[in-house]
VMD Tcl script that draws the C-alpha trace (Angstrom):
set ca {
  {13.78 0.69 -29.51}
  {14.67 1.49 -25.93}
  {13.32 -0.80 -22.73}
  {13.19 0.47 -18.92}
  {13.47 -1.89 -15.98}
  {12.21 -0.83 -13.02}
  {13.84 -2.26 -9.56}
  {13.29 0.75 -7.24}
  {11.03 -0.91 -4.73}
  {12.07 -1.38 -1.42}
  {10.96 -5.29 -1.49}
  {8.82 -4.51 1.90}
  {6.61 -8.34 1.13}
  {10.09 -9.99 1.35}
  {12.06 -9.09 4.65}
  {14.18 -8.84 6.18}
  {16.44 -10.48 3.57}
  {15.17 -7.63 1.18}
  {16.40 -4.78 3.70}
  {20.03 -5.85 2.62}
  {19.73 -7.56 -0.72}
  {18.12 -6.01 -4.20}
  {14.74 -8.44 -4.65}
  {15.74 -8.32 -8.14}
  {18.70 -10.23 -7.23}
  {16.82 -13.31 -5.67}
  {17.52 -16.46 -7.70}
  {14.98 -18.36 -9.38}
  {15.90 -21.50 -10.53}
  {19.97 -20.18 -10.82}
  {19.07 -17.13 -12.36}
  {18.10 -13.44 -10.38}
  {14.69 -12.65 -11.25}
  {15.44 -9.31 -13.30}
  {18.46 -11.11 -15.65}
  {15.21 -13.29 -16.95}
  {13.73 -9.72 -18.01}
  {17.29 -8.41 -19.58}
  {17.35 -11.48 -21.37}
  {13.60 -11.64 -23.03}
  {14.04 -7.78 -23.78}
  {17.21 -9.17 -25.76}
  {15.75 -11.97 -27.35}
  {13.31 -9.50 -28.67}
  {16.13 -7.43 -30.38}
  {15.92 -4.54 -27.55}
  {19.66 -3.93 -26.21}
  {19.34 -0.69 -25.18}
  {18.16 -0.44 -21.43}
  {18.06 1.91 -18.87}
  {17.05 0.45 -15.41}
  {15.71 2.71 -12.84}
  {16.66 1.94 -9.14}
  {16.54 3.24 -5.86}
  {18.03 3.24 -2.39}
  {20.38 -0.14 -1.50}
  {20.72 -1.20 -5.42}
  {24.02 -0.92 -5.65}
  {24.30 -4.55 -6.08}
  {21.97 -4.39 -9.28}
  {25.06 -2.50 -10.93}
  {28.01 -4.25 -9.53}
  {26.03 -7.33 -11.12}
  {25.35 -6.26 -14.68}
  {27.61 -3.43 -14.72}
  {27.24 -2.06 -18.64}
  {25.36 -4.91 -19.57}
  {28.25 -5.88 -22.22}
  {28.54 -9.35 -20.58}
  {24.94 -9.88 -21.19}
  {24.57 -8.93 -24.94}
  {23.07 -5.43 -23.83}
  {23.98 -1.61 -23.25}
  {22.34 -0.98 -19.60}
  {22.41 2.58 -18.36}
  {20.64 3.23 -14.47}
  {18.45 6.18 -13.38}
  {17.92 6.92 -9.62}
  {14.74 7.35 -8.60}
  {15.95 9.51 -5.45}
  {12.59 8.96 -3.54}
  {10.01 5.59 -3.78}
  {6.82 7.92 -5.64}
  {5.45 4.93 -7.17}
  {5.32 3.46 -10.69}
  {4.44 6.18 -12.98}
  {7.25 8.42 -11.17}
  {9.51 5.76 -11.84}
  {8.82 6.14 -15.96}
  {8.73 10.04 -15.60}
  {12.60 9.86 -14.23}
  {13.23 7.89 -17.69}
  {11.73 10.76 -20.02}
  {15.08 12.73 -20.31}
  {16.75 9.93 -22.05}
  {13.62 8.86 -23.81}
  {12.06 11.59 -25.46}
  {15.03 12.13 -27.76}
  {15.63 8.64 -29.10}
  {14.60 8.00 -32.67}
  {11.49 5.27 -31.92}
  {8.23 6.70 -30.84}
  {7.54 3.94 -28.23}
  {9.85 2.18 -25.33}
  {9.01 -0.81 -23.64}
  {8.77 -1.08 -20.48}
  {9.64 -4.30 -17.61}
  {8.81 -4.63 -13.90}
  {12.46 -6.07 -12.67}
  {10.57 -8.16 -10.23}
  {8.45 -10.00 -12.71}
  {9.51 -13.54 -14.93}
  {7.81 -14.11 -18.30}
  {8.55 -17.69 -19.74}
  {6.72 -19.68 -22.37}
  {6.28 -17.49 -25.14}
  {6.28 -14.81 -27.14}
  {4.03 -12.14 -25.84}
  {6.60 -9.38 -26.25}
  {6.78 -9.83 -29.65}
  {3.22 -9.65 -30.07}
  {2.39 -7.08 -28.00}
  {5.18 -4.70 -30.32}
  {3.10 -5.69 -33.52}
  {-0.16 -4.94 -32.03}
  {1.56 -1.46 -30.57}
  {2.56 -0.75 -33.91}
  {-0.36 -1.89 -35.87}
  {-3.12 -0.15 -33.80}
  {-0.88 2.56 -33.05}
  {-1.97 2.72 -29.54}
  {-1.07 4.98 -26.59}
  {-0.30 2.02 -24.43}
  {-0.58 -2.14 -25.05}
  {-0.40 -3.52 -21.98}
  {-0.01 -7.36 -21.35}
  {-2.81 -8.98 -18.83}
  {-3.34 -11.78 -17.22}
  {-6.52 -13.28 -15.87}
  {-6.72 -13.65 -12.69}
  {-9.29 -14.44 -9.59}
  {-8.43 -12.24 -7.18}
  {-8.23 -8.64 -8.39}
  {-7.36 -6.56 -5.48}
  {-3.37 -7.11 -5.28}
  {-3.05 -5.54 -8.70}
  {-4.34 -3.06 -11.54}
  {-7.29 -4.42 -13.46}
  {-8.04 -3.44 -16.78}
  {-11.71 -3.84 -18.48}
  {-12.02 -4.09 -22.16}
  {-14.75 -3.25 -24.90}
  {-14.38 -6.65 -26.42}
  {-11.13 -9.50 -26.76}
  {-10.95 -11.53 -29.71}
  {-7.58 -13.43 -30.61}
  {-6.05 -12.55 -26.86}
  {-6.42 -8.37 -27.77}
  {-8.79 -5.77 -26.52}
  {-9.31 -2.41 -26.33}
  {-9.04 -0.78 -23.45}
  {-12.13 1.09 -22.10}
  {-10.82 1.16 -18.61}
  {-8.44 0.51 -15.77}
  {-8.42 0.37 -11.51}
  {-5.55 0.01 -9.44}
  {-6.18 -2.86 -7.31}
  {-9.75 -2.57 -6.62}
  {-11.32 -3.82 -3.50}
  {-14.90 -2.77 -2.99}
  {-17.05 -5.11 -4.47}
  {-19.49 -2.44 -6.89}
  {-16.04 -1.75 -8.37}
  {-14.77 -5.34 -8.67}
  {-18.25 -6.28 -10.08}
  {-18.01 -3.48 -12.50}
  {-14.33 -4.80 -13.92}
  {-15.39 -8.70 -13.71}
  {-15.72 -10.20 -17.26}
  {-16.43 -13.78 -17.67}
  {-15.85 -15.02 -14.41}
  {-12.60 -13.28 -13.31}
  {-10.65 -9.96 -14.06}
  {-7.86 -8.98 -16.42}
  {-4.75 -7.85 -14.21}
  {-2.20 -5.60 -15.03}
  {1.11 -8.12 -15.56}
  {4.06 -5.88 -15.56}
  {5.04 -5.58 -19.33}
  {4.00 -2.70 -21.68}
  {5.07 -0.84 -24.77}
  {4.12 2.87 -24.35}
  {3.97 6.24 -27.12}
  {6.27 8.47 -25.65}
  {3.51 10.54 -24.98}
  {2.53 9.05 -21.86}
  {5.26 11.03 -20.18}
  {2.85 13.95 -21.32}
  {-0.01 12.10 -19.05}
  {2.37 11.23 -16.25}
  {3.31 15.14 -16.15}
  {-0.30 16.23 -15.77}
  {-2.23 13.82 -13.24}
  {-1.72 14.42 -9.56}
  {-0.29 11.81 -7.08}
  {-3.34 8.67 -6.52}
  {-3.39 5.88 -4.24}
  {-0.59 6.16 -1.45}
  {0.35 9.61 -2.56}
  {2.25 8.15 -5.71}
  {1.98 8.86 -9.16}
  {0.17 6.11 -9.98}
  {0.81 4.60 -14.28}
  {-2.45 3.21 -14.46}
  {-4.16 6.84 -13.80}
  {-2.22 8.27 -16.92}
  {-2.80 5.25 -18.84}
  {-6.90 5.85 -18.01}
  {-6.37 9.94 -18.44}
  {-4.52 9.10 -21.30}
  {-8.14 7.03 -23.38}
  {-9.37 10.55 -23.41}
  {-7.30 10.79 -26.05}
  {-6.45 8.34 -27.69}
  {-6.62 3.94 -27.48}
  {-4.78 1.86 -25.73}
  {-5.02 -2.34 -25.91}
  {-4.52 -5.45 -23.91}
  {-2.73 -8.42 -24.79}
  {-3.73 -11.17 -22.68}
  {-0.70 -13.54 -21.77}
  {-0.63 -16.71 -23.67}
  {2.99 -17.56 -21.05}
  {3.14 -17.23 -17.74}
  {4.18 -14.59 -15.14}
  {6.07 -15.27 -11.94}
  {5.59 -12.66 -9.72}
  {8.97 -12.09 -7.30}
  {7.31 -10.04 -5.09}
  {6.32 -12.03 -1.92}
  {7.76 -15.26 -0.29}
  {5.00 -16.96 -2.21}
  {7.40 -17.24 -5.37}
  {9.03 -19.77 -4.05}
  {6.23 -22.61 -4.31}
  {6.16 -21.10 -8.15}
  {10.01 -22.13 -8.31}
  {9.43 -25.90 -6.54}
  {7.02 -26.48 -9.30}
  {9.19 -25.35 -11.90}
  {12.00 -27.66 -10.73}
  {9.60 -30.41 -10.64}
  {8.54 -29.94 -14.13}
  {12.25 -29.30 -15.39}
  {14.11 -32.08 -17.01}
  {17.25 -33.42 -15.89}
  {18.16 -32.12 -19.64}
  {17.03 -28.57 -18.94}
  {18.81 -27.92 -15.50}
  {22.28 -29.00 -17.40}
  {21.91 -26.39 -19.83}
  {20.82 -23.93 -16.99}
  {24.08 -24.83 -15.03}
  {26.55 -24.75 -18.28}
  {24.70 -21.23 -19.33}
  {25.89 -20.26 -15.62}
  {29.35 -21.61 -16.00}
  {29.38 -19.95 -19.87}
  {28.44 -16.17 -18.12}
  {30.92 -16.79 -15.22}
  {34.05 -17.60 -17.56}
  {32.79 -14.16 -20.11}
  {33.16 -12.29 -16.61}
  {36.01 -13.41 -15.90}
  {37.43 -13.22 -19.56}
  {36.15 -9.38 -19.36}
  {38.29 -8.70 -16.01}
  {41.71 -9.61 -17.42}
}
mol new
graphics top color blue
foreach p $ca { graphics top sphere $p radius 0.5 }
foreach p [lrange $ca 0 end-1] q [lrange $ca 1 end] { graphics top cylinder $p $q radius 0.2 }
display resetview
């Protein structure tokens, strides 16, 4: 199976150090925020990734270049212009559609999953149901900085998916997505059917005149189901300043133990770099 990472965004919630530097790149706890998705799309047995970027990325590439360093094959895409989300996947479908597995996953490169193994669950349930989309959620209190989904029904942390809103603000709408005291955002990890690039091809551009994934995932229940998987990890979102009070805490809940191996995993990928050079 084939992954994309996205890391096309211009990083506008982190200035100015953004205008210069890939947001992907910032380090969280020794690591940049997107290796932490090349390495759980590894550690799921995906090595074949293409990640989509945009203007001022060329540091993404100097940094992983092929990916061979990092146990992976890593191809990049330009997205020439910032059209949102779902034109981000669209730019992927030429070196999708052809590849032997029905269904890619796909990673925002902003976005750090730790504490379990949602990815792998999320591919059974994919396959199982046989789903258009299965889309991992997390439940949140404050809806309107993301995508909500609502479901028919969850048992055993999956739903199906009866509808979706990007970030929804007015509160008939947020009423109408609440379920049991909070809503079920959109977290930024998904395994789509191939077939979605047939949905992204046919809607027309949605909120700030970008083609907006979560309208082809809703056109796309006309047709067929998609689920949820709600997180049983957690998700670090890289995407404002606020991250770092998310890495403080996870330095104050790391063991002495843990930030050794963290530095000797650093010092074990700087000698395989080096080791690749000569």
């Amino acid at each position: 199976m084939k992954a994309v990472v996205t890391a096309g965004g211009e990083g506008t919630r982190l200035y100015p150090s953004s205008r210069a530097f890939p947001k992907e790149l910032f380090h969280f706890q020794g690591k940049p925020v997107i290796e932490y998705g090349i390495d759980l799309l590894r550690d799921a047995g995906i090595n074949d990734i293409f990640v989509v970027t945009g203007r001022k990325k060329g540091a993404l590439q100097d940094y992983f270049g092929s990916g061979e360093t990092f146990g992976v094959n890593i191809a990049y895409i330009t997205q020439e212009e910032p059209k949102g989300l779902g034109d981000a996947v669209l730019c992927t479908k030429p070196y999708i559609k052809d590849s032997k597995d029905d269904s890619f996953v796909l990673l925002l490169g902003d976005t750090i999953f730790k504490g379990s193994n949602d990815l792998e669950e999320m591919l059974k349930i994919h396959s199982k149901e046989k789903s258009t989309s299965t889309i991992l959620v997390e439940k949140v209190q404050e809806p309107e900085r993301y995508g909500v989904v609502k479901f028919e029904s969850v048992a055993d942390n999956c739903g199906k998916i009866k509808d979706l809103y990007e970030k929804p603000e007015a509160k008939d709408v947020k009423d109408n997505f609440c379920f049991d005291g909070g809503w079920f955002s959109i977290a930024g990890l998904y395994v789509f059917n191939k077939k979605i690039f047939d949905f992204l091809e046919n809607i027309s551009p949605g909120a700030n005149n970008e083609l907006q994934l979560t309208d082809a995932v809703k056109e796309s229940l006309k047709d067929s189901a998609s689920y949820g998987f709600v997180m049983k990890g957690k998700r670090i979102d890289v995407g404002t300043w606020d991250y770092m009070e998310a890495e403080r805490e996870e330095y104050i809940n790391t063991s002495l133990e843990e930030l050794r191996e963290i530095i000797s995993g650093k010092k074990a990928l700087m000698e395989k770099m080096k080791s690749n050079k000569r």
